[in-house]
mmCIF file of the N, C-alpha and C atoms, coordinates in Angstrom:
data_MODEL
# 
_entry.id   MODEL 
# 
loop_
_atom_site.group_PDB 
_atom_site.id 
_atom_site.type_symbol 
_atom_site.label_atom_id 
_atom_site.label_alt_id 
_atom_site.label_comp_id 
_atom_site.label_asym_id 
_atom_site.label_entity_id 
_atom_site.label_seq_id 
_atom_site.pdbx_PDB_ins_code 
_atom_site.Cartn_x 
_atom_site.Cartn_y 
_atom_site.Cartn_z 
_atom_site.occupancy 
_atom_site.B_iso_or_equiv 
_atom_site.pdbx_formal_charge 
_atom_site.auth_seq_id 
_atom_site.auth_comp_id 
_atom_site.auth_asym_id 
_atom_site.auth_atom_id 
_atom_site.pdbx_PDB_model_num 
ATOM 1   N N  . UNK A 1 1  ? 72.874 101.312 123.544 1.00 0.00 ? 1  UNK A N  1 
ATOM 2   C CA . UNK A 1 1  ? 73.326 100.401 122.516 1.00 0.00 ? 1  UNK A CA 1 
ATOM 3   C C  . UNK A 1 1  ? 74.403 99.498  123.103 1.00 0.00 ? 1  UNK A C  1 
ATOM 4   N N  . UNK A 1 2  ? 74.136 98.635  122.921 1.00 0.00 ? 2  UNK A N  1 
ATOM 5   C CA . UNK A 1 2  ? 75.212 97.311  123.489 1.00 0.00 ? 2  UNK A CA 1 
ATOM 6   C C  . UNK A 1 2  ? 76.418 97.165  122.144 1.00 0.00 ? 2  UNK A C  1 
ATOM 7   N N  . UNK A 1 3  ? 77.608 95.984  122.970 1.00 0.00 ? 3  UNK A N  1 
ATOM 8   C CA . UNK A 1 3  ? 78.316 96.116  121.857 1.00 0.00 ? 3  UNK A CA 1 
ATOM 9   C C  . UNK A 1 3  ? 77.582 95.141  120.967 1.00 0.00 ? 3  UNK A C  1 
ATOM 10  N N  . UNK A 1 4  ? 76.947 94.027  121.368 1.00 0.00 ? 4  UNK A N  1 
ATOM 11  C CA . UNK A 1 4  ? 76.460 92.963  119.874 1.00 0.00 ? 4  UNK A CA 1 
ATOM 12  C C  . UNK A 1 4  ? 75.426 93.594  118.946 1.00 0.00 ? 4  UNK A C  1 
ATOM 13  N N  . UNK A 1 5  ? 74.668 94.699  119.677 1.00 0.00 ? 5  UNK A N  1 
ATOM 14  C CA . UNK A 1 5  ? 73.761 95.893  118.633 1.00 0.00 ? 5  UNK A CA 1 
ATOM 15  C C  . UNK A 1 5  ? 74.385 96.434  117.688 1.00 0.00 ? 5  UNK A C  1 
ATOM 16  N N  . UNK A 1 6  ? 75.916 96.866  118.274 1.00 0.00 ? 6  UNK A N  1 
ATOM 17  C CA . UNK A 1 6  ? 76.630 97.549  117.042 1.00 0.00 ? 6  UNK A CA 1 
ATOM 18  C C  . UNK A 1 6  ? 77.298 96.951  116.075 1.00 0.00 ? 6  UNK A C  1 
ATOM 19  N N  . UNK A 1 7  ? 78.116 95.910  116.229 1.00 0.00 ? 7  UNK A N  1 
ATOM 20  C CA . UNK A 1 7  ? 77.954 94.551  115.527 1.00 0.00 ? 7  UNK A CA 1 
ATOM 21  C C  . UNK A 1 7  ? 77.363 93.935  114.328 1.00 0.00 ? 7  UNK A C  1 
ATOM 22  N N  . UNK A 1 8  ? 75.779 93.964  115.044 1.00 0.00 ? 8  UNK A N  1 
ATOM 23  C CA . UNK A 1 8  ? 74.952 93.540  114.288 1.00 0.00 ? 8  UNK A CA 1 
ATOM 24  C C  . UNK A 1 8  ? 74.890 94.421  113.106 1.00 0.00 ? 8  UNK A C  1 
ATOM 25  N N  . UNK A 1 9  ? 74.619 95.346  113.315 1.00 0.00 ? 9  UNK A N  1 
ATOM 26  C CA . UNK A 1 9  ? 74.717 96.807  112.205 1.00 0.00 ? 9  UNK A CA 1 
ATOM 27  C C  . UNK A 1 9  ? 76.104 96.515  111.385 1.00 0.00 ? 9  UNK A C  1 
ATOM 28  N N  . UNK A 1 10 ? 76.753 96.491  112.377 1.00 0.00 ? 10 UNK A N  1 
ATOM 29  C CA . UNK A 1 10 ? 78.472 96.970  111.510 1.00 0.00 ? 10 UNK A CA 1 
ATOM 30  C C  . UNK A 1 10 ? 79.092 95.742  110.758 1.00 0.00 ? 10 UNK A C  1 
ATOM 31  N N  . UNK A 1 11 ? 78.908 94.791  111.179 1.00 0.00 ? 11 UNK A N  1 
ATOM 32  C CA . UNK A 1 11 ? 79.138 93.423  110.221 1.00 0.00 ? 11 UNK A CA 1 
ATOM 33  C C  . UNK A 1 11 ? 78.396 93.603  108.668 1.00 0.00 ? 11 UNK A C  1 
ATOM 34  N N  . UNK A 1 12 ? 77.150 93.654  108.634 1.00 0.00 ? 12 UNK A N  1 
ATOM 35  C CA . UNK A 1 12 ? 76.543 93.762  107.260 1.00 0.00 ? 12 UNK A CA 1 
ATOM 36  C C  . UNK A 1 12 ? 76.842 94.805  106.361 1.00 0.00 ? 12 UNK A C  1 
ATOM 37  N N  . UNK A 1 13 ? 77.295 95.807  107.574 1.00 0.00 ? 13 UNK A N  1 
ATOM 38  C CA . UNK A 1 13 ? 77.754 96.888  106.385 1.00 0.00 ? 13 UNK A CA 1 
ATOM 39  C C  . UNK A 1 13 ? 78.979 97.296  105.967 1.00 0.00 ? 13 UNK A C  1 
ATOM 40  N N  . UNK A 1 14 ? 80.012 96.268  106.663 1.00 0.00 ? 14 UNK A N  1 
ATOM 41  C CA . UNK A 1 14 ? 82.045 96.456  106.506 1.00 0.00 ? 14 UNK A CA 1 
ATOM 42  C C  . UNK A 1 14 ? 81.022 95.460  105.196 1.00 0.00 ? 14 UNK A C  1 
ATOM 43  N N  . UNK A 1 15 ? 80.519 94.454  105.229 1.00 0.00 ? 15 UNK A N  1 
ATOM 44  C CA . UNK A 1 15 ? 81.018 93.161  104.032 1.00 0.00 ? 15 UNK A CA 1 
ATOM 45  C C  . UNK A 1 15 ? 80.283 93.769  102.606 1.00 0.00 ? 15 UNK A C  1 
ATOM 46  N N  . UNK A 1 16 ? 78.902 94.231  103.174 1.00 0.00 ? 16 UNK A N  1 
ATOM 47  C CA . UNK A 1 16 ? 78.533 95.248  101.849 1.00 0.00 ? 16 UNK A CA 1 
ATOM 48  C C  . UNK A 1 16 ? 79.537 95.952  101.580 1.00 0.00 ? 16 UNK A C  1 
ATOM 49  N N  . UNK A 1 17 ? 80.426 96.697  102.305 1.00 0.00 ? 17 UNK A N  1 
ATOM 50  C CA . UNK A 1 17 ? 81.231 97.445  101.433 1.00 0.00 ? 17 UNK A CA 1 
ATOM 51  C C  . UNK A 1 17 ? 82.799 97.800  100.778 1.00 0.00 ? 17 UNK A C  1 
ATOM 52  N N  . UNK A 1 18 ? 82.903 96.361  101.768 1.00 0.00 ? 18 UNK A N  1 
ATOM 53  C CA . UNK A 1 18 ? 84.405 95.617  101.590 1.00 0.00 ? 18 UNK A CA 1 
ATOM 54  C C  . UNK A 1 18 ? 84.331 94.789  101.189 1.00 0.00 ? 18 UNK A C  1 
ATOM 55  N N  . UNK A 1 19 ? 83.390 93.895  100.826 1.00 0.00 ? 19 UNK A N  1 
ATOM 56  C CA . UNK A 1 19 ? 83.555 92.310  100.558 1.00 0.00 ? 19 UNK A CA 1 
ATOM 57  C C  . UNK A 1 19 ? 83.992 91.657  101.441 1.00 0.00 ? 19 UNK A C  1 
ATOM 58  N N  . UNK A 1 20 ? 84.627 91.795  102.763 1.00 0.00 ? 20 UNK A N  1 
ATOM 59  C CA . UNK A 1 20 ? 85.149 91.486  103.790 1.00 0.00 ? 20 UNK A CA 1 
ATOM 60  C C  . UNK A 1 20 ? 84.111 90.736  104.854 1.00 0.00 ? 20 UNK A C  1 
ATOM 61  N N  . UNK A 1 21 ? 84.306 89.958  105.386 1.00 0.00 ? 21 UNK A N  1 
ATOM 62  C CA . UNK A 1 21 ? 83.357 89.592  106.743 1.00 0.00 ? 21 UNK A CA 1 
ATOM 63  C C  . UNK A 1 21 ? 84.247 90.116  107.308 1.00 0.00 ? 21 UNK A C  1 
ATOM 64  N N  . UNK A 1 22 ? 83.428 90.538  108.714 1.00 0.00 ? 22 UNK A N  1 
ATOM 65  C CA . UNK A 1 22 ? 84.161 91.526  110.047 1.00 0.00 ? 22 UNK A CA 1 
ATOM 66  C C  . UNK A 1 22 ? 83.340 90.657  111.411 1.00 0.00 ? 22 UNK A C  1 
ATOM 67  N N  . UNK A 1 23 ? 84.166 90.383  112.335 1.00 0.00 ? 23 UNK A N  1 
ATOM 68  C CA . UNK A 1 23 ? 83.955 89.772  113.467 1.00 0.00 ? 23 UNK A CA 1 
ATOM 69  C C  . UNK A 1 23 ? 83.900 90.209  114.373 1.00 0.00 ? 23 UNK A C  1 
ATOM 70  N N  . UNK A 1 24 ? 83.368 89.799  115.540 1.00 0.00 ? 24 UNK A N  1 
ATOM 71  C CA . UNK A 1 24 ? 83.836 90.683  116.625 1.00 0.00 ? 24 UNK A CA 1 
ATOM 72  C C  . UNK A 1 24 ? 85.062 90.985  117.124 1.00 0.00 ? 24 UNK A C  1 
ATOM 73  N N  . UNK A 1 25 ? 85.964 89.919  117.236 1.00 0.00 ? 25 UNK A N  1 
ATOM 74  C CA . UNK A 1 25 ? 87.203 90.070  117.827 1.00 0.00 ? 25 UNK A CA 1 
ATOM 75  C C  . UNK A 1 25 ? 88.372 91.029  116.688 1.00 0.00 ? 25 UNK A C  1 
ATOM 76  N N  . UNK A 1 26 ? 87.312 91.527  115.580 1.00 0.00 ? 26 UNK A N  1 
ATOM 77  C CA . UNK A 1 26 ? 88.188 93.017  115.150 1.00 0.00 ? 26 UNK A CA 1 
ATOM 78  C C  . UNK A 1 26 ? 87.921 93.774  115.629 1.00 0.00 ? 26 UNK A C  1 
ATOM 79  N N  . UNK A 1 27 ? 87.382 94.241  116.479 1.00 0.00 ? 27 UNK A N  1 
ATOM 80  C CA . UNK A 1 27 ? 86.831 95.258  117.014 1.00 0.00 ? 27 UNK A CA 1 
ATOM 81  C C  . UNK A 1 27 ? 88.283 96.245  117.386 1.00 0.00 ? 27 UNK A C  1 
ATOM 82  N N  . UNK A 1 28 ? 89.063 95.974  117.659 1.00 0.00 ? 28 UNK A N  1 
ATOM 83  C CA . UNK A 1 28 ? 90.065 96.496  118.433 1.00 0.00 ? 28 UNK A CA 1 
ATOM 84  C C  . UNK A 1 28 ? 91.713 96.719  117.200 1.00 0.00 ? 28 UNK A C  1 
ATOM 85  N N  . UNK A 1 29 ? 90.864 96.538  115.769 1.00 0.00 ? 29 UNK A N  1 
ATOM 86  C CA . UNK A 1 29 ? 91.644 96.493  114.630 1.00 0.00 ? 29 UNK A CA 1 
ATOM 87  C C  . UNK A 1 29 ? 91.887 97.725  113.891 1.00 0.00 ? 29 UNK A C  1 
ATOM 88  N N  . UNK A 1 30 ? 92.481 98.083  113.714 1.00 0.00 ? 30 UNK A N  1 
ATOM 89  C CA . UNK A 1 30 ? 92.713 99.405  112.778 1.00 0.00 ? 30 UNK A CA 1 
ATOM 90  C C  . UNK A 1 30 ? 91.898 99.020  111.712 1.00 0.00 ? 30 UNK A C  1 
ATOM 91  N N  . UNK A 1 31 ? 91.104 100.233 111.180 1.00 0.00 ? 31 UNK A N  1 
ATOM 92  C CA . UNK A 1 31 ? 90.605 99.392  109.531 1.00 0.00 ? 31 UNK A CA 1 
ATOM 93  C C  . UNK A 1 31 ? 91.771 99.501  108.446 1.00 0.00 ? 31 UNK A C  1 
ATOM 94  N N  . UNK A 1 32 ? 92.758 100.550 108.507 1.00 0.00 ? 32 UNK A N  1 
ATOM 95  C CA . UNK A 1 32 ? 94.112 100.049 107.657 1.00 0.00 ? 32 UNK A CA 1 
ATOM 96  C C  . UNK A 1 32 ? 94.258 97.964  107.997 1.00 0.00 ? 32 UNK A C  1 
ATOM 97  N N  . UNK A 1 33 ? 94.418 97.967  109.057 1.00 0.00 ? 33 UNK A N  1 
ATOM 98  C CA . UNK A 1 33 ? 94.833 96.728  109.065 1.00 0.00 ? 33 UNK A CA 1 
ATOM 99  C C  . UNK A 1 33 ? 93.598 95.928  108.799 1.00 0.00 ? 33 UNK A C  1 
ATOM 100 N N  . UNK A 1 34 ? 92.014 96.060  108.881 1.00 0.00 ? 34 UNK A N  1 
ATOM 101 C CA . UNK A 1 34 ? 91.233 95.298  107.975 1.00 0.00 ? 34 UNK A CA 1 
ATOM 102 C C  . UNK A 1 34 ? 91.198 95.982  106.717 1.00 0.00 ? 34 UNK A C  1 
ATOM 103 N N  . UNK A 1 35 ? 92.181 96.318  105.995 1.00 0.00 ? 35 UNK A N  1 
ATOM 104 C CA . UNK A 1 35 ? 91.629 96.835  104.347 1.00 0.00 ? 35 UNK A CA 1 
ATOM 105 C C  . UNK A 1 35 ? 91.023 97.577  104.036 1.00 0.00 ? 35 UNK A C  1 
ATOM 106 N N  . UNK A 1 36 ? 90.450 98.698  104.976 1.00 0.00 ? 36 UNK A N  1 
ATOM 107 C CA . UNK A 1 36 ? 89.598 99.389  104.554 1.00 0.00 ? 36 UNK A CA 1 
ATOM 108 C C  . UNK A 1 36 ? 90.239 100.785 104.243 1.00 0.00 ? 36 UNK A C  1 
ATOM 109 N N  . UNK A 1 37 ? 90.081 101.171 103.599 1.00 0.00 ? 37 UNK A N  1 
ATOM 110 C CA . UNK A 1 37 ? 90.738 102.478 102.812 1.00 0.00 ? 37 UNK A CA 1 
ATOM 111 C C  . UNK A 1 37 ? 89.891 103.425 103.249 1.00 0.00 ? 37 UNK A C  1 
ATOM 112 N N  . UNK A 1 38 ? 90.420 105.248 102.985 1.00 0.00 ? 38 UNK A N  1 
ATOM 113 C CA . UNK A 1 38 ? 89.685 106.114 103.882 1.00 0.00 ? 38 UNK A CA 1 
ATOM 114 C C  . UNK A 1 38 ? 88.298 106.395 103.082 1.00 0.00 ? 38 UNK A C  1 
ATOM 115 N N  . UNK A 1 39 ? 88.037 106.420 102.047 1.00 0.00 ? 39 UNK A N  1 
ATOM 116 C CA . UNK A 1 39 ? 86.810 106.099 101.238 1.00 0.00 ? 39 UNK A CA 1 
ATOM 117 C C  . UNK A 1 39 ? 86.042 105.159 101.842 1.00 0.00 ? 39 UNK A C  1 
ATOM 118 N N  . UNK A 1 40 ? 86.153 104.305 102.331 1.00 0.00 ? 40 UNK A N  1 
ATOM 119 C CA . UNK A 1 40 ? 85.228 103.209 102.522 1.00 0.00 ? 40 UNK A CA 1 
ATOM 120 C C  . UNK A 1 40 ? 85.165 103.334 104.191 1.00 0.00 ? 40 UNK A C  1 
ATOM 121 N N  . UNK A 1 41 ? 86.011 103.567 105.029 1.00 0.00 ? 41 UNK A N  1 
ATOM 122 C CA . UNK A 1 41 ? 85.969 104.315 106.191 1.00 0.00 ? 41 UNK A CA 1 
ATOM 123 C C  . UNK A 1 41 ? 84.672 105.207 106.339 1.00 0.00 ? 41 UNK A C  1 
ATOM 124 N N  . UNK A 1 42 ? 84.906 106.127 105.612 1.00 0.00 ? 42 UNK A N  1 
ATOM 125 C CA . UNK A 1 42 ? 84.050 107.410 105.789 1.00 0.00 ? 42 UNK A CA 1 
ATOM 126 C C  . UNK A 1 42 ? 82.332 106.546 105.076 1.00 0.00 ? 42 UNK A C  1 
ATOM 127 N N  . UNK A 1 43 ? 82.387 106.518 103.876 1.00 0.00 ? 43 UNK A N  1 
ATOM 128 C CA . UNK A 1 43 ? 81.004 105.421 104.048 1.00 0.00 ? 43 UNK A CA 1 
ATOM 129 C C  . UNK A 1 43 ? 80.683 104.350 104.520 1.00 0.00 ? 43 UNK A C  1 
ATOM 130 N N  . UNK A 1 44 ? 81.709 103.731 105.914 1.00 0.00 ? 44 UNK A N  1 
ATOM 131 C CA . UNK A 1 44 ? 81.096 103.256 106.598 1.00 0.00 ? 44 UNK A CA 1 
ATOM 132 C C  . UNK A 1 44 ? 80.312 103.974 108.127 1.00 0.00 ? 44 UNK A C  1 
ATOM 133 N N  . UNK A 1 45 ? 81.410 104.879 108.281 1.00 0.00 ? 45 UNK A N  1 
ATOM 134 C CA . UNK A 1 45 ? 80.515 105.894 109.118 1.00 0.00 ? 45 UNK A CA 1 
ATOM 135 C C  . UNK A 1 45 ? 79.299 106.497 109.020 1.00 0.00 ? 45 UNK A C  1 
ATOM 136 N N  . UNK A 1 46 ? 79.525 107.319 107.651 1.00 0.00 ? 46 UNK A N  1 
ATOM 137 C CA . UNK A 1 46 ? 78.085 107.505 107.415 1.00 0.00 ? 46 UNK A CA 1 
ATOM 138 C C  . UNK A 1 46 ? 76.844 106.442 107.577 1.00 0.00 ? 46 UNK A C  1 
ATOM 139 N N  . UNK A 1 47 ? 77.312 105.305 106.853 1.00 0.00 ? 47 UNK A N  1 
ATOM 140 C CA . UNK A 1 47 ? 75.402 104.581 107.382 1.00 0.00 ? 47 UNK A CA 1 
ATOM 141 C C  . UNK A 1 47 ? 75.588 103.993 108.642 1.00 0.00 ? 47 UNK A C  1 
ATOM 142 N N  . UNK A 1 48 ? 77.058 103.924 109.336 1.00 0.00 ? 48 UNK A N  1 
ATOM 143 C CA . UNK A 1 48 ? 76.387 103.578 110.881 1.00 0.00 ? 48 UNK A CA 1 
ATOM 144 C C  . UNK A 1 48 ? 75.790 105.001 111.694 1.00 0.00 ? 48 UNK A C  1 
ATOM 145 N N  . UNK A 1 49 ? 75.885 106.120 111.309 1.00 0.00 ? 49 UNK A N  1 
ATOM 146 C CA . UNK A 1 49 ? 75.081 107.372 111.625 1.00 0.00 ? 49 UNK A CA 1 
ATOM 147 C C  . UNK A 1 49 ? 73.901 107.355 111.161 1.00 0.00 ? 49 UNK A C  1 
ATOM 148 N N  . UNK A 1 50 ? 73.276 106.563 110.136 1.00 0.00 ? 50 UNK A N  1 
ATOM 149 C CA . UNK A 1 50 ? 72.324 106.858 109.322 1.00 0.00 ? 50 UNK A CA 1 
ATOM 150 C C  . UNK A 1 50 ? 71.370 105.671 110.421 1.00 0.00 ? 50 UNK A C  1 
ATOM 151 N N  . UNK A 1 51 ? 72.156 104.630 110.501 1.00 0.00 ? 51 UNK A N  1 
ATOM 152 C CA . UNK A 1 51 ? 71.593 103.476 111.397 1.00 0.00 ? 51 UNK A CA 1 
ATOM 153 C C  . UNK A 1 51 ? 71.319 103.605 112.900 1.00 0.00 ? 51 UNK A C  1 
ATOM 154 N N  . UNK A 1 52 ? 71.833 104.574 113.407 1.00 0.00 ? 52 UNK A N  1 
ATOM 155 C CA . UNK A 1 52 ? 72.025 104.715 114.849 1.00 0.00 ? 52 UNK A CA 1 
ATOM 156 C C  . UNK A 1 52 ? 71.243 105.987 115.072 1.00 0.00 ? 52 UNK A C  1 
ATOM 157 N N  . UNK A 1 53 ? 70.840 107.186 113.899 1.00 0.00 ? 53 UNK A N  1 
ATOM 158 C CA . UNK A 1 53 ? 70.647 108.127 114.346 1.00 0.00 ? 53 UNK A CA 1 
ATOM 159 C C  . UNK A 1 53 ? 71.315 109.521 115.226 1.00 0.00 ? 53 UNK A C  1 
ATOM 160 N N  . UNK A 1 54 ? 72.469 109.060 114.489 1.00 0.00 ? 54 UNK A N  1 
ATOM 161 C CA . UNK A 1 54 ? 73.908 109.879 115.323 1.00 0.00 ? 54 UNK A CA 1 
ATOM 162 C C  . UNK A 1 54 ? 74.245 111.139 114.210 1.00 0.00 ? 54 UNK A C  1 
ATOM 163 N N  . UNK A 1 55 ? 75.045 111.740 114.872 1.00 0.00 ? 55 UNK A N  1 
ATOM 164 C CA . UNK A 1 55 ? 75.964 112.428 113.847 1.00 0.00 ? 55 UNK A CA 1 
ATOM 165 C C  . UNK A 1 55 ? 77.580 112.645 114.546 1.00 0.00 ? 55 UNK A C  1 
ATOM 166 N N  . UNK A 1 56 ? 78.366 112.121 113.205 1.00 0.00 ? 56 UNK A N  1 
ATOM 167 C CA . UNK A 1 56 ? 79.658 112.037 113.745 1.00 0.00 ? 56 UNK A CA 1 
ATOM 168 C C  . UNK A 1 56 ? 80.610 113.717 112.986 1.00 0.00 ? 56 UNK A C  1 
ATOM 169 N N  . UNK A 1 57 ? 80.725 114.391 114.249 1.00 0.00 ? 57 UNK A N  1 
ATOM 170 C CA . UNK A 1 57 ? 81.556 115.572 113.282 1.00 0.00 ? 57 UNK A CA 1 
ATOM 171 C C  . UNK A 1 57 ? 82.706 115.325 112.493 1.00 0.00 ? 57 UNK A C  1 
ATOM 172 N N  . UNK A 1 58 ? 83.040 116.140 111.552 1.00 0.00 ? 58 UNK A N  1 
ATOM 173 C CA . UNK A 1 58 ? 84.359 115.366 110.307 1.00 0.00 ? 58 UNK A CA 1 
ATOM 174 C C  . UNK A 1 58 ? 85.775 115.152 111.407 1.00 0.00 ? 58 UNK A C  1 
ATOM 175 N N  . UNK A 1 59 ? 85.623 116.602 112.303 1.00 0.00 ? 59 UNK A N  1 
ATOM 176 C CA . UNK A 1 59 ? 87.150 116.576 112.702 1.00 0.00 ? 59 UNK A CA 1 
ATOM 177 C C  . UNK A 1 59 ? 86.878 115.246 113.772 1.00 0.00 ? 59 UNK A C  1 
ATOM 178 N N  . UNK A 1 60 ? 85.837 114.594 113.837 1.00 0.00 ? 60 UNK A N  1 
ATOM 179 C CA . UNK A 1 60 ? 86.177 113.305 114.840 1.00 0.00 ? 60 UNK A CA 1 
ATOM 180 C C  . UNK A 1 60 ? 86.476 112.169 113.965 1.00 0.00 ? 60 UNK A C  1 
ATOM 181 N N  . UNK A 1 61 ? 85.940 112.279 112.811 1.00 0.00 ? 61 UNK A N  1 
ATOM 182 C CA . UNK A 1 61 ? 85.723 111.083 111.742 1.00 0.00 ? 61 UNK A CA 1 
ATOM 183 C C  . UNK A 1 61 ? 87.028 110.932 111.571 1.00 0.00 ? 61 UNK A C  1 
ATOM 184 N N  . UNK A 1 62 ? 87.998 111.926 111.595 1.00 0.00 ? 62 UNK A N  1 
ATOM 185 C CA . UNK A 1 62 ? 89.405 111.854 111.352 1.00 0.00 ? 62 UNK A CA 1 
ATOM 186 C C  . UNK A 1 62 ? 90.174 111.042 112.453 1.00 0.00 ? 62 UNK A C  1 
ATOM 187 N N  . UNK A 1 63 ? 89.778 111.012 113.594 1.00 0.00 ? 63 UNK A N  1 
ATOM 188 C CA . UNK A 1 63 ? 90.513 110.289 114.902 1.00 0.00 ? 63 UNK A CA 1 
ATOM 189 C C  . UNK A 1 63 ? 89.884 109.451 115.082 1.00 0.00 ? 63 UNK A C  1 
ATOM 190 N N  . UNK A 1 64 ? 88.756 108.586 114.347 1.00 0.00 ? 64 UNK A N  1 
ATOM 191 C CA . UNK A 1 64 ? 88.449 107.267 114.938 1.00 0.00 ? 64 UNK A CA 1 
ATOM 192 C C  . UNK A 1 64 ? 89.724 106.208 113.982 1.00 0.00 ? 64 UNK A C  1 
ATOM 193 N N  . UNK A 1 65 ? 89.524 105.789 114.594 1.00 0.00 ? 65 UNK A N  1 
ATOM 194 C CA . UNK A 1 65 ? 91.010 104.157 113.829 1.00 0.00 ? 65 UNK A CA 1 
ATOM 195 C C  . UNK A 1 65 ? 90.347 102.819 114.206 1.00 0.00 ? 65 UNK A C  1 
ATOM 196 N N  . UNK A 1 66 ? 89.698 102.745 114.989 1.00 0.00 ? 66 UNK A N  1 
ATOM 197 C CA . UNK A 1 66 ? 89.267 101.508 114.907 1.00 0.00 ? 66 UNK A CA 1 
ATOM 198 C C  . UNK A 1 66 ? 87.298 101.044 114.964 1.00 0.00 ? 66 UNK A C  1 
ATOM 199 N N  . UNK A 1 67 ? 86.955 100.090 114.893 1.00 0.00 ? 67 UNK A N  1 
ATOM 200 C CA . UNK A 1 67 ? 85.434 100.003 115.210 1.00 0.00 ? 67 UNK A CA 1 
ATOM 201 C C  . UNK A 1 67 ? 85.153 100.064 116.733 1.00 0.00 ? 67 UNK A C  1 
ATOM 202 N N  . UNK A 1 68 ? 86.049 99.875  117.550 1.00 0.00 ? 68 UNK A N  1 
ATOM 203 C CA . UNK A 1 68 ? 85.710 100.141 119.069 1.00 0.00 ? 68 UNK A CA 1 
ATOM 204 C C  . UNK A 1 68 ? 85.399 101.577 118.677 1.00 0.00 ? 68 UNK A C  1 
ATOM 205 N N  . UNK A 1 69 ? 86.657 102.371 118.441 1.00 0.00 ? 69 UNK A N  1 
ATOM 206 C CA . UNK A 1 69 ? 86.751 103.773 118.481 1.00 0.00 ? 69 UNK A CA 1 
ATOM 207 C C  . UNK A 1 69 ? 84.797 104.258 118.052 1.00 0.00 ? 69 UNK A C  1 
ATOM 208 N N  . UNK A 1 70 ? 84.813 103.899 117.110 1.00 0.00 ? 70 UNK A N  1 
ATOM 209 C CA . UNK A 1 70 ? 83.405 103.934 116.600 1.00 0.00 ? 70 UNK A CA 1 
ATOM 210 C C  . UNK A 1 70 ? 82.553 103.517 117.633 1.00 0.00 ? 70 UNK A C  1 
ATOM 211 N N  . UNK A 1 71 ? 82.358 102.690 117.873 1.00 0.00 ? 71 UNK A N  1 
ATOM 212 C CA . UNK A 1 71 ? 81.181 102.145 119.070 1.00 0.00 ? 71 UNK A CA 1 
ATOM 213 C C  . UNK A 1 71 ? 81.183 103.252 119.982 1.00 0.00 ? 71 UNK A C  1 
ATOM 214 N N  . UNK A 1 72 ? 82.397 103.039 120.700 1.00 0.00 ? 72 UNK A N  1 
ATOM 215 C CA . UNK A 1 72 ? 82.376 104.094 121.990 1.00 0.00 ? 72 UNK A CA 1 
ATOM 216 C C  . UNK A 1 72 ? 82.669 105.447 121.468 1.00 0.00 ? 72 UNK A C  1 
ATOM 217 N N  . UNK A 1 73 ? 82.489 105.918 120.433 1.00 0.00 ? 73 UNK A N  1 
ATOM 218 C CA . UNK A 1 73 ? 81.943 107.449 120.081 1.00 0.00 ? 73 UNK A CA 1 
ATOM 219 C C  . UNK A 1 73 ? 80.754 107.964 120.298 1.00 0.00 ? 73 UNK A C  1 
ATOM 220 N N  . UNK A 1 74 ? 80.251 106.948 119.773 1.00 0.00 ? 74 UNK A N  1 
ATOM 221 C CA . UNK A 1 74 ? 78.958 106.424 119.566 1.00 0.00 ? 74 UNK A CA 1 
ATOM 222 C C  . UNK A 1 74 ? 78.071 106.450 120.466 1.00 0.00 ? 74 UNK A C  1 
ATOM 223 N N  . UNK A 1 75 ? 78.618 105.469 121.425 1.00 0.00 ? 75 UNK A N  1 
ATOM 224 C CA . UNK A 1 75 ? 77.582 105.285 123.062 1.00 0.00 ? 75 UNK A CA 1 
ATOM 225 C C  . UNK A 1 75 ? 78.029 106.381 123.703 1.00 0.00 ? 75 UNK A C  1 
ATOM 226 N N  . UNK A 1 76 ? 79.137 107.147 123.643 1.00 0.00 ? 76 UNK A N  1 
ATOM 227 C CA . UNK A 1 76 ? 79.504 108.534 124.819 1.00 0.00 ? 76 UNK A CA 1 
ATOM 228 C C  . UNK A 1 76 ? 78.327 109.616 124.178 1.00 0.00 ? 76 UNK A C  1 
ATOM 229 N N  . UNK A 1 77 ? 77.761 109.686 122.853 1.00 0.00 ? 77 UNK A N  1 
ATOM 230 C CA . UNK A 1 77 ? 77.137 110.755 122.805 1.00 0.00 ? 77 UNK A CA 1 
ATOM 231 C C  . UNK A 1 77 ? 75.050 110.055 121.880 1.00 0.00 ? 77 UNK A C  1 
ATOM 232 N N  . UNK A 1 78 ? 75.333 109.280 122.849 1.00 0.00 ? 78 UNK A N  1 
ATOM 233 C CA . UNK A 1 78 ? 73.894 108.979 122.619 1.00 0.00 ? 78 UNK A CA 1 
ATOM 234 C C  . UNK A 1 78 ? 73.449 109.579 123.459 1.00 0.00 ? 78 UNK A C  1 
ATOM 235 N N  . UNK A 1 79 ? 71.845 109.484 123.305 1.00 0.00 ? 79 UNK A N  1 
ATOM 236 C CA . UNK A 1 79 ? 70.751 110.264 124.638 1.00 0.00 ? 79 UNK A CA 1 
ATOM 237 C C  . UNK A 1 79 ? 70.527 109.071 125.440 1.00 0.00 ? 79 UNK A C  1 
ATOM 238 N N  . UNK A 1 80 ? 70.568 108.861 126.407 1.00 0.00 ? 80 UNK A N  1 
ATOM 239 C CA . UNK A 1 80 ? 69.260 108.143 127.524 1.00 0.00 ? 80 UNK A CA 1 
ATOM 240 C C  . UNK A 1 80 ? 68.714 107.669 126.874 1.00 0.00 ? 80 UNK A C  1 
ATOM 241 N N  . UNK A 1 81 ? 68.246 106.298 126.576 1.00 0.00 ? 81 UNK A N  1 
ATOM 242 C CA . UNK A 1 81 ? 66.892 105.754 126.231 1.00 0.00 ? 81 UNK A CA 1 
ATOM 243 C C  . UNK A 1 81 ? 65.561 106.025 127.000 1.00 0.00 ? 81 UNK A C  1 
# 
């Protein structure tokens, strides 16, 4: 998964569920500092797991802070294509 793959996914689904557009150059943003509250955090994780085919354990869901954090969770425990 590249970063504009995850992106692509993760843009449509911060604004579905923030009302927010999300860019790339947040990537490196706390979602406190984009608005996103831990409710909306956690269902955004879930459908980027649902989208990617991942599973994120809770006690990690707790230490991601940003959408990098997410990406590169993400790509460290994918399989090989």
């Amino acid at each position: 998964m590249t970063e504009q793959e995850f992106i692509a996914v993760l843009a449509p689904l911060m604004e579905e569920i923030t009302g927010n557009a999300f860019s790339p150059g947040q990537l490196d943003v706390s979602f406190g500092d984009l608005d996103i509250d831990s409710l909306n955090q956690i269902e955004i994780m879930s459908r980027v797991e649902d989208e990617f085919g991942c599973r994120i354990e809770d006690s990690t869901l707790r230490t991601i802070r940003t959408p990098r954090g997410l990406l590169d969770h993400i790509a460290s425990t994918a399989s090989p294509a």
